[in-house]
C-alpha positions in Angstrom: 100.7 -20.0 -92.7 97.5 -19.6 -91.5 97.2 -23.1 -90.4 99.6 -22.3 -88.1 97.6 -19.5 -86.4 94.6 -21.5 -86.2 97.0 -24.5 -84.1 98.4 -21.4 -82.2 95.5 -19.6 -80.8 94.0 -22.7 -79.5 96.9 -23.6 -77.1 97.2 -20.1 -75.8 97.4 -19.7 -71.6 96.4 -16.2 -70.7 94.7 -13.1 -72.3 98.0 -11.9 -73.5 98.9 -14.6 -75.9 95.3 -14.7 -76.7 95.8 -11.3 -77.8 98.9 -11.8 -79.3 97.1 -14.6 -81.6 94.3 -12.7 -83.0 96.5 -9.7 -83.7 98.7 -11.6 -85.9 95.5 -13.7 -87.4 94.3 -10.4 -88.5 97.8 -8.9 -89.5 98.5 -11.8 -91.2 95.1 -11.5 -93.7 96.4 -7.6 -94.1 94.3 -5.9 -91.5 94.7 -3.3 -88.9 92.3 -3.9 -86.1 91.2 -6.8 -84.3 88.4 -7.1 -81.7 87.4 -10.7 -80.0 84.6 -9.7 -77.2 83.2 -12.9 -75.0 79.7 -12.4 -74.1 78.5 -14.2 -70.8 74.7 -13.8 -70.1 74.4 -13.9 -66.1 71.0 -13.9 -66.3 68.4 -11.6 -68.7 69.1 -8.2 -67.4 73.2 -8.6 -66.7 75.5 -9.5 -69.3 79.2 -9.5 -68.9 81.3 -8.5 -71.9 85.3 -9.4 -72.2 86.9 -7.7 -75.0 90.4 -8.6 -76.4 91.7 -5.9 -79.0 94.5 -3.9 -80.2 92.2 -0.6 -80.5 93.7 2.3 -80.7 93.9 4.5 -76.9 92.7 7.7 -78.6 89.7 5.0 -79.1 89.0 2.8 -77.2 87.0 4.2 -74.9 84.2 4.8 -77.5 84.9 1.8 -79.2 84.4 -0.5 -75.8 81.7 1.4 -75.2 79.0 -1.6 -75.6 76.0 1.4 -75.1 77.5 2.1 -79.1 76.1 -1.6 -80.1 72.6 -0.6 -79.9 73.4 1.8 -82.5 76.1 0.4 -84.5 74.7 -1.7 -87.4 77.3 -4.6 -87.9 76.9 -5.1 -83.8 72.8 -5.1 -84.4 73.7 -7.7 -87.7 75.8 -9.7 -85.5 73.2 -10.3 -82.8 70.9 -11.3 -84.7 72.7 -14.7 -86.1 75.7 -15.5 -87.2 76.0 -14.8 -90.7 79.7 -13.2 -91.5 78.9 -9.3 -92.7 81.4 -7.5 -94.8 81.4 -4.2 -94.4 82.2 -0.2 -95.3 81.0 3.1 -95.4 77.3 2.5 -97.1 76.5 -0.3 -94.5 76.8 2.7 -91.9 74.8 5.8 -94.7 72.1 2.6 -95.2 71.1 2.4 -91.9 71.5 6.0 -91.4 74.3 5.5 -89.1 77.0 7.8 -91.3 78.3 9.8 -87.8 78.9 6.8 -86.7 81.2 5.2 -89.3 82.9 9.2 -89.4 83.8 8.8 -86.1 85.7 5.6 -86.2 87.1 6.3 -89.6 89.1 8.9 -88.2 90.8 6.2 -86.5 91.0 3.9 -89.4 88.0 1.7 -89.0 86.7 2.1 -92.7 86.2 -1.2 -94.1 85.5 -5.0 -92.4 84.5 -8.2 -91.8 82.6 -9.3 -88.8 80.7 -12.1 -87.0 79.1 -13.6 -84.2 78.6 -17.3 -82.6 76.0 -17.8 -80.4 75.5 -20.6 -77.8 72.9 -21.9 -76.1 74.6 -22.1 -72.6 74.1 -18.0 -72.6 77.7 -17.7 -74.0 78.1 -15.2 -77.2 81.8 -15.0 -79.7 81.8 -12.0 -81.6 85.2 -11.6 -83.6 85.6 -8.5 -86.7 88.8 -7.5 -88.6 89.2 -3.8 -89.1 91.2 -1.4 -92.0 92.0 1.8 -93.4 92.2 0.1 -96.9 89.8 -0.9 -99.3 88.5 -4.6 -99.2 89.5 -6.8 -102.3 87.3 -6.4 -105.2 88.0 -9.6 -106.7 85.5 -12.2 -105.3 87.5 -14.7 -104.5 89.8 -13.1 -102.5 87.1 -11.7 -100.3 85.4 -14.7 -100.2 88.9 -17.0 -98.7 89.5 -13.7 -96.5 86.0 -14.4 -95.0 86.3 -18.3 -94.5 89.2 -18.1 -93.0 87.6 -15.2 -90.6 85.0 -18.1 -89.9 87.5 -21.1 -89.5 89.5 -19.0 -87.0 86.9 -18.0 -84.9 85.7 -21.7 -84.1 89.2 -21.6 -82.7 89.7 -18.6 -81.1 86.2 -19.2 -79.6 87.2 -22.2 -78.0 90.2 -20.3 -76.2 88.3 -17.6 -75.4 85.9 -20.0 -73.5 88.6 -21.7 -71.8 90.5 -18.2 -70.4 87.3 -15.9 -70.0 84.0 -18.0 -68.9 83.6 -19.4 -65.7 84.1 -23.4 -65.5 80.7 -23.9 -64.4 79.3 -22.4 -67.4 81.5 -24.1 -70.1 79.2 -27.1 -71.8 80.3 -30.5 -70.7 81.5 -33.0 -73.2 78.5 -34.2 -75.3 77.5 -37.6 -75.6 77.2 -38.2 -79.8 75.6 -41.6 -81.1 77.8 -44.2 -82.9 75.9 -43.2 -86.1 76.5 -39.7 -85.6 80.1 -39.9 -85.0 79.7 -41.8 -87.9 78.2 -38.9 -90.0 80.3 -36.8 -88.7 83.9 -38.6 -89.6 82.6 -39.1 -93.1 81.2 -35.7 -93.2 85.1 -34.5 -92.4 86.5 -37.1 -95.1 84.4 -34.6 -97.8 81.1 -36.6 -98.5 78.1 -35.1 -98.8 74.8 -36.3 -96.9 74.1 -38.9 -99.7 77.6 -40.1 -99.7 77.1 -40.5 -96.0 73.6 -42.3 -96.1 75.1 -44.4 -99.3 77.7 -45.7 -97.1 76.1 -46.4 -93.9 72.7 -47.8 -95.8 70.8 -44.9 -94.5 68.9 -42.9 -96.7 70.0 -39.3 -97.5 67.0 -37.4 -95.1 68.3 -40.0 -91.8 72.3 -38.7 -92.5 70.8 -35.2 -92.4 69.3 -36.1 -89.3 72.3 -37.2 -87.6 74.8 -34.6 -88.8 72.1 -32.1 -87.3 71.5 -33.7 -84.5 75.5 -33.7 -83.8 75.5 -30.0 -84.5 73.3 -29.3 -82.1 75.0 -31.2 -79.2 78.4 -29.9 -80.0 76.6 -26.1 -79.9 78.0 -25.5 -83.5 75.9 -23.8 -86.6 77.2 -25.7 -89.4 78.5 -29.2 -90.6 82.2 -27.7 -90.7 82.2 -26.2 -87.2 80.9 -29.4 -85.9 83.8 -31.4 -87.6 86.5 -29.0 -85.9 84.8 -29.3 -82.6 84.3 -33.1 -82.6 88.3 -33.3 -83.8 89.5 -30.8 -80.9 87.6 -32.9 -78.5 89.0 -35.9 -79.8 85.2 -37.4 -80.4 86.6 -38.3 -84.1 89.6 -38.6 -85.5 
């Protein structure tokens, strides 16, 4: 099912099926709340901020109030790198923050899972799922919600950039190596950096290099982002 929403969200055409797509991503993985907010750095004292939600109206005005971020300590976590957080009511009492997470639970923000993607073209993703209800306590189940949290924000990302940030702004297509297309396709086929290096006759360290190296072009913070990026753009197949 979710497959499907990750196809979907990427061939959206305006803010209201983008909207429409991250709603039912999050509905779909049991949540309430959804909140996709593009970040556009205009230069280092003006930012501008799009935010696609389904907020409550009693809400929202508070909740898009990006003054809040400076305060709010999954925002603070998520600006600093892009490492999913999971979140409840002691993430907020930890970083003495408690008014904060009684304010928004009133509204049925208790529990969620956040994260950010940062770009080095001064363009920011941040994407968090919302409840009233307890998160799973079973491990696994929190751990699948959260990679499929990641996996869909690569895509929704890419919409997001397509609808919301000027043209001149959006990277242009990078220009990857043979090798690390190479890397890459092998990389998506399931082999690990040895595997790779074994079957191009490069040692493990030089299959490191390239898959890195092809992260970096593509703008992307892990081998499995850069695999998905490099597909969509039809630089492997």
């Amino acid at each position: 099912m979710l497959s499907g929403t990750f196809q979907d969200i990427l061939e959206v055409q305006s803010r209201e099926e983008f909207r429409e797509g991250i709603v039912r991503f999050a509905n779909e993985l049991e949540f309430d709340y959804v909140s996709a907010m593009t970040v556009v750095d205009h230069s280092l004292t003006h930012s501008e901020f799009i935010n696609v939600d389904n907020t409550p109206q009693a809400f929202a005005d508070v909740f898009r109030d990006h003054s809040m971020g400076r305060k709010d300590p999954v925002m603070q976590h998520c600006k600093a790198g892009s490492l999913p957080i999971v979140w409840d009511q002691a993430t907020y009492v930890a970083r003495g923050s408690a008014d904060l997470w009684e304010q928004q639970a009133a509204f049925g923000y208790r529990n969620g899972i956040a994260l950010a993607l940062h770009f080095p073209e001064g363009r920011h993703f941040f994407i968090g799922i919302d409840r009233r209800a307890s998160l799973p306590r079973d491990a696994n189940a929190l751990t699948r919600i959260v990679a499929d949290l990641q996996l869909f924000a690569v895509h929704a990302q890419d919409a997001a950039s397509r609808l919301f940030v000027p043209a001149d702004m959006r990277p242009e297509r990078p220009n990857l190596t043979r090798r690390e297309l190479e890397a890459l396709s092998w990389t998506m086929e399931g082999k690990t950096a040895w595997e790779v290096g074994a079957i191009l006759g490069i040692s493990e360290r030089t299959a490191v290099l390239h898959i890195q190296n092809a992260m970096h072009k593509l703008g992307t913070h892990n081998k499995h982002q850069a695999v998905l990026k490099a597909l969509r753009l039809g630089l492997i197949h």
